[in-house]
N, C-alpha and C positions, 0 to 999 in steps of 0.2 A: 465737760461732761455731756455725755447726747443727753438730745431729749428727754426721750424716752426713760430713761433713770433717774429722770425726777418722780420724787415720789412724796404723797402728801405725808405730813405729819402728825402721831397724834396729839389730839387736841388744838389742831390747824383753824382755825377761826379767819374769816376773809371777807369784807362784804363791800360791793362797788355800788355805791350809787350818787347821783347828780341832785345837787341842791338846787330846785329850781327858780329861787329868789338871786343868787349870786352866777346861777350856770355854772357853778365849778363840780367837777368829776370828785369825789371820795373816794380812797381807797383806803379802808380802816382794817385791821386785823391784829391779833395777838401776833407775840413772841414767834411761835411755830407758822402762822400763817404769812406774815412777811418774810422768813427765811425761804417758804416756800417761793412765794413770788418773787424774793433776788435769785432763786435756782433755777427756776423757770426761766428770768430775761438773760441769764449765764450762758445757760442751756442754748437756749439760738444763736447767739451772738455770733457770725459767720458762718452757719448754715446756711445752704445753698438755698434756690427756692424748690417749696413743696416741705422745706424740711423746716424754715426758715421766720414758722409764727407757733403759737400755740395757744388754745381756746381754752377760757375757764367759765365755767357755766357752773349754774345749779345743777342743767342735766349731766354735767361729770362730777357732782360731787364736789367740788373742787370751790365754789361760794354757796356764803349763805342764801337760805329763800329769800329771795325776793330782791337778788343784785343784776345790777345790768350783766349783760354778760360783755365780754373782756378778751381781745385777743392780744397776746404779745405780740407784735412783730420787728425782724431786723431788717433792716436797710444800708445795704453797704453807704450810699450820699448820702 
């Protein structure tokens, strides 16, 4: 699937953020919002570069306030 036709879902819930007692990254979300992110890291999986990460922010809609923001990216190594 490209990129580009992932698309969020509704009732998509998703939020990143860093426990700063442990340092470990969080990624929590509902039902819809981790189907969205396994299509998202689907989505790039052998795309070249330029085509080959993709950005989830609060400024896209895409996590909640107040989550780090988050790029997928592939790496052929």
């Amino acid at each position: 699937m490209p990129a580009q036709d992932v698309k969020k879902k509704n009732g998509h819930s998703l939020r990143v953020f860093l426990d700063e007692k442990t340092r470990e990254v969080h990624i929590e979300g509902n039902k819809a919002g981790l189907e969205y992110l396994t299509e998202v890291c689907m989505a790039v999986i052998g795309q070249s570069p330029g085509a080959n990460h993709w950005h989830l922010g609060e400024v896209f809609n895409t996590l909640e306030p107040h989550s780090l923001d988050l790029i997928i990216c592939y790496r052929e190594k």
